[in-house]
FIDOFI-228140 format. One record per residue (C-alpha): residue number from 1; residue in one letter; x, y, z. Coordinates in nm, 3 decimals. Layout:
BEGIN
<pt num="NUM" residu="A" xx="X" yy="Y" zz="Z"/>
...
//
This chain:
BEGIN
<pt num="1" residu="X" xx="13.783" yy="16.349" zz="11.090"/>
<pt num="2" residu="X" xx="13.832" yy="15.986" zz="11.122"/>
<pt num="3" residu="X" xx="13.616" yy="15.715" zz="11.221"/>
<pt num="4" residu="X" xx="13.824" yy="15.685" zz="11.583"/>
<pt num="5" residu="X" xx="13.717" yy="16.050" zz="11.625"/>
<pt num="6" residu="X" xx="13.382" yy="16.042" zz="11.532"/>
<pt num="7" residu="X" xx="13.303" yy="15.757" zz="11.746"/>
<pt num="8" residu="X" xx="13.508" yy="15.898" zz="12.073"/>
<pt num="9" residu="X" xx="13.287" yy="16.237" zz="12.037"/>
<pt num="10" residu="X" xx="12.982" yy="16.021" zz="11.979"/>
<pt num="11" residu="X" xx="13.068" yy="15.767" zz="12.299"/>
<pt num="12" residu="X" xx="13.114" yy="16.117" zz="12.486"/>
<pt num="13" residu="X" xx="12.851" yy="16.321" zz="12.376"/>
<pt num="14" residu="X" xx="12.629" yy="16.022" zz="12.505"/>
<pt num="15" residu="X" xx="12.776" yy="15.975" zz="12.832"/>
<pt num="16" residu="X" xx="12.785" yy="16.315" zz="12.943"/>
<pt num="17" residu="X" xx="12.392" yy="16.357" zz="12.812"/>
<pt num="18" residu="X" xx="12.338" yy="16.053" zz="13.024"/>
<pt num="19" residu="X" xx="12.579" yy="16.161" zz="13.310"/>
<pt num="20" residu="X" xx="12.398" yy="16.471" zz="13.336"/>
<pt num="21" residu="X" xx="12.004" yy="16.286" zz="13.342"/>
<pt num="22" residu="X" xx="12.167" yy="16.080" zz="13.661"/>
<pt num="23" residu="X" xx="12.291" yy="16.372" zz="13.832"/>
<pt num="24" residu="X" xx="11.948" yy="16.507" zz="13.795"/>
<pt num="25" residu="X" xx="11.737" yy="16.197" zz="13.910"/>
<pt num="26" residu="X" xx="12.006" yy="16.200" zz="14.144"/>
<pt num="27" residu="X" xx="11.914" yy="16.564" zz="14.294"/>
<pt num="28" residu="X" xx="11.513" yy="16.464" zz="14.253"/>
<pt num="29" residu="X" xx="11.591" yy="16.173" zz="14.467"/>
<pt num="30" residu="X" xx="11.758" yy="16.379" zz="14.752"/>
<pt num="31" residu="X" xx="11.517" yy="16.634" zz="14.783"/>
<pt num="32" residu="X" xx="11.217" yy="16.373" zz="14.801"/>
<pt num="33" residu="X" xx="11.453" yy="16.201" zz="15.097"/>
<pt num="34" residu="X" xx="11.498" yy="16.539" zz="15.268"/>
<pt num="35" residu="X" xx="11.239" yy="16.703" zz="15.206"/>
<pt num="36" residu="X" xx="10.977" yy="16.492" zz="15.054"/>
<pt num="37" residu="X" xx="10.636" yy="16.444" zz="15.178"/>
<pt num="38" residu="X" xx="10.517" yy="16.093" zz="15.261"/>
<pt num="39" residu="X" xx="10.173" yy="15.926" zz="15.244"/>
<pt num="40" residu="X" xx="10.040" yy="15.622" zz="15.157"/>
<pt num="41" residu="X" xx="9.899" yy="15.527" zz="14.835"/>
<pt num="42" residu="X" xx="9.706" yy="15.248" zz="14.639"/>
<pt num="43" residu="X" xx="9.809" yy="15.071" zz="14.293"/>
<pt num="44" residu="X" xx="9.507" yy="15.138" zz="14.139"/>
<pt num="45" residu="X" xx="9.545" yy="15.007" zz="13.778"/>
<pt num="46" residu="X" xx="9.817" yy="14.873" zz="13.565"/>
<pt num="47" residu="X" xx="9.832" yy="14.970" zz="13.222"/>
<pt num="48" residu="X" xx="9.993" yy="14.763" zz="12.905"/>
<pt num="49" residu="X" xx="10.283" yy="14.936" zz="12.743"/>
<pt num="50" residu="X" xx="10.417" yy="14.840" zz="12.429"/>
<pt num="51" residu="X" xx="10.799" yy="14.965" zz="12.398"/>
<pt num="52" residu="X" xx="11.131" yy="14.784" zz="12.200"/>
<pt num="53" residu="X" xx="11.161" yy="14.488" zz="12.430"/>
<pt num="54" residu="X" xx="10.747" yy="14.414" zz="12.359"/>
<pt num="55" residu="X" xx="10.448" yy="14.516" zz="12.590"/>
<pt num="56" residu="X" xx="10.480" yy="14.583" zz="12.971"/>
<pt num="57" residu="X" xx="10.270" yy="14.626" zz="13.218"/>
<pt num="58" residu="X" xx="10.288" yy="14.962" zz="13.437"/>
<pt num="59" residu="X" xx="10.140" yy="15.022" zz="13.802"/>
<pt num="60" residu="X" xx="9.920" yy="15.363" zz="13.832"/>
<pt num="61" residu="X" xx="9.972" yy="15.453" zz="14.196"/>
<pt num="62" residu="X" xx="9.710" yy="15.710" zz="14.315"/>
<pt num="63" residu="X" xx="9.785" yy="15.895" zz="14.658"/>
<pt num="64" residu="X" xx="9.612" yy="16.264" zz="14.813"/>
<pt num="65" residu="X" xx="9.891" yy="16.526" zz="14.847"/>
<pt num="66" residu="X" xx="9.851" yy="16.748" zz="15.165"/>
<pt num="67" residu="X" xx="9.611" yy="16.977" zz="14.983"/>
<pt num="68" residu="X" xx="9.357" yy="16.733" zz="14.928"/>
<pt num="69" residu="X" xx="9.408" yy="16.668" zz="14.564"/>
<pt num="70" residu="X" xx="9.356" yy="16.287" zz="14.396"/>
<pt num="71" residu="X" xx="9.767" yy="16.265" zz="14.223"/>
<pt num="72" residu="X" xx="9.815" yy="15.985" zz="13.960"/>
<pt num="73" residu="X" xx="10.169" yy="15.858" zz="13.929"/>
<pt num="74" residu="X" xx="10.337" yy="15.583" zz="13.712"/>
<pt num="75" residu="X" xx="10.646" yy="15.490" zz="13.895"/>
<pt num="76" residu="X" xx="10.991" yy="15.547" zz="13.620"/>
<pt num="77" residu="X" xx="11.138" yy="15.218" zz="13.638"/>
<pt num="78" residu="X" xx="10.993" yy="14.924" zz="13.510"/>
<pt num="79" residu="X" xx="11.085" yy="14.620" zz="13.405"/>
<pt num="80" residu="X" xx="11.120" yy="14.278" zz="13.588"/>
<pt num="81" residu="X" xx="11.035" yy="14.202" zz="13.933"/>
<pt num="82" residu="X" xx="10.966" yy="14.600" zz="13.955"/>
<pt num="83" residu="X" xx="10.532" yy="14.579" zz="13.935"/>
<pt num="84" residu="X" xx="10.351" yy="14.615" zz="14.158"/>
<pt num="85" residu="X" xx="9.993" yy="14.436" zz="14.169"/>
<pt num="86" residu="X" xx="9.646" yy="14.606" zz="14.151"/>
<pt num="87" residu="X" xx="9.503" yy="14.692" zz="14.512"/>
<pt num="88" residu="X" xx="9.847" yy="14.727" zz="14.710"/>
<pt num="89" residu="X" xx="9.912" yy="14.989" zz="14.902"/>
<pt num="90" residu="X" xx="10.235" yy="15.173" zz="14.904"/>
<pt num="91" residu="X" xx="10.426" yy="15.416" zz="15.096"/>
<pt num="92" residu="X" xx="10.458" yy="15.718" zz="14.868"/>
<pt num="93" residu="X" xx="10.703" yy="16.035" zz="14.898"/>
<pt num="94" residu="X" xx="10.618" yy="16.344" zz="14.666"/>
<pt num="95" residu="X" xx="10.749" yy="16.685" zz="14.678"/>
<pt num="96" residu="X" xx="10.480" yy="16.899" zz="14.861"/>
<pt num="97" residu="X" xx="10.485" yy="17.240" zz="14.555"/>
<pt num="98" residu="X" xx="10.509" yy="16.953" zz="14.249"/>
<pt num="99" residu="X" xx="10.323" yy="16.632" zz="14.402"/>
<pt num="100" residu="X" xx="10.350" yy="16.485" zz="14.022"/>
<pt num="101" residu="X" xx="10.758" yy="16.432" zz="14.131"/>
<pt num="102" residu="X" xx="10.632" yy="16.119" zz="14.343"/>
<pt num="103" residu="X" xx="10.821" yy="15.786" zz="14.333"/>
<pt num="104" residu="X" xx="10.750" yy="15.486" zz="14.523"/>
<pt num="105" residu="X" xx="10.923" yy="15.451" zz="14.870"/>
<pt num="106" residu="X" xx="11.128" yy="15.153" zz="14.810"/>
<pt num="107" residu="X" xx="11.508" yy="15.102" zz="14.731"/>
<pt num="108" residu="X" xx="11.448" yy="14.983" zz="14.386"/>
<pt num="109" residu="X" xx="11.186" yy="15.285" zz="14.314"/>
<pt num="110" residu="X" xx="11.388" yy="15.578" zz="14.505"/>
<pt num="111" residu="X" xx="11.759" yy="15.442" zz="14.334"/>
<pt num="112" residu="X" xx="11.669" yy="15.226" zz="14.045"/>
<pt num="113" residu="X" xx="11.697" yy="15.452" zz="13.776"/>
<pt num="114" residu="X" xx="11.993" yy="15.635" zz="13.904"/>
<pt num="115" residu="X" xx="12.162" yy="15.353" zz="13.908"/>
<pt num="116" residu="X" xx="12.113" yy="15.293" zz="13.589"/>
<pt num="117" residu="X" xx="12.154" yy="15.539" zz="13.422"/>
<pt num="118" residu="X" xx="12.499" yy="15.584" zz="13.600"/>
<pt num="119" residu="X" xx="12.545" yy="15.276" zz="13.461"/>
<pt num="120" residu="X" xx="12.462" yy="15.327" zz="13.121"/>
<pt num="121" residu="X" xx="12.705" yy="15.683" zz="13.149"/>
<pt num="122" residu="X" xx="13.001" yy="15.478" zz="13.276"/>
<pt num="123" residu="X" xx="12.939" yy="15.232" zz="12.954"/>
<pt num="124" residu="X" xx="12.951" yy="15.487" zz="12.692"/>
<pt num="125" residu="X" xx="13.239" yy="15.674" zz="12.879"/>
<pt num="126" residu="X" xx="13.461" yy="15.325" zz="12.892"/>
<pt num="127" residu="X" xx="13.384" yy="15.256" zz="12.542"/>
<pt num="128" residu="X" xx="13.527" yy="15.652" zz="12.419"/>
<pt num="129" residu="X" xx="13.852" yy="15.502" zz="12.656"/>
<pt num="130" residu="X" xx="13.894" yy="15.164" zz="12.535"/>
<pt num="131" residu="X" xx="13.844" yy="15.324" zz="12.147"/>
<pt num="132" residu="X" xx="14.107" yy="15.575" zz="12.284"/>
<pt num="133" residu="X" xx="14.357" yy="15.296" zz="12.438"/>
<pt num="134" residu="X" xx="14.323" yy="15.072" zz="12.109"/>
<pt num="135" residu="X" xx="14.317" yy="15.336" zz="11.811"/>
//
């Protein structure tokens, strides 16, 4: 197998893994937005995160579902311009049997990651066509 080959099945392999995480946060998202549950809830902490790119900070959002239970949430995206500062309140959707599947009703919370992770598919899927076009 030649290096042309291995890297087209390796540029695949990874956007179709990835292609297939955005369809799913993709199907998460819809259900929240049909049939999500919404309440309002309160950044209650935000905890350091060290990762590659150095240490982050993350929001803890805390919210009660419809049963009465305290839920703790960190929202998925993070990153620039995405915290959210100690004390706010926030609107909240969750998925009444699995409150745990909460995000954060904004745009940038509810899409973010779909985004880019479709992103991130459509990069690895250009690069296995471009190797294709060139080799």
């Amino acid at each position: 197998m030649s290096k042309e080959s291995i890297g087209i099945v390796l540029c695949v392999l990874a956007g179709v893994m990835i292609l297939s995480a955005t369809l799913r946060d993709a199907v998460v998202v819809r259900r929240l937005r049909r049939h999500g549950m919404r309440t309002c809830g309160v950044v209650v902490d935000n905890v350091r995160v060290n990762d590659g790119d150095g240490p982050s900070w993350v929001p803890v959002i805390a919210f009660t579902d419809r049963m009465g239970h305290r839920v703790e949430f960190s929202p998925q995206i993070r990153g620039t311009g995405m915290g959210l500062p100690t004390g706010r309140q926030v609107q909240v959707v969750y998925l009444a049997d699995n409150p745990q599947v909460a995000r954060v009703l904004m745009w940038r919370h509810m899409t973010g990651a779909t985004l880019f992770l479709a992103f991130g598919a459509a990069l690895f899927l250009s690069a296995a066509g471009l190797i294709i076009l060139v080799g």
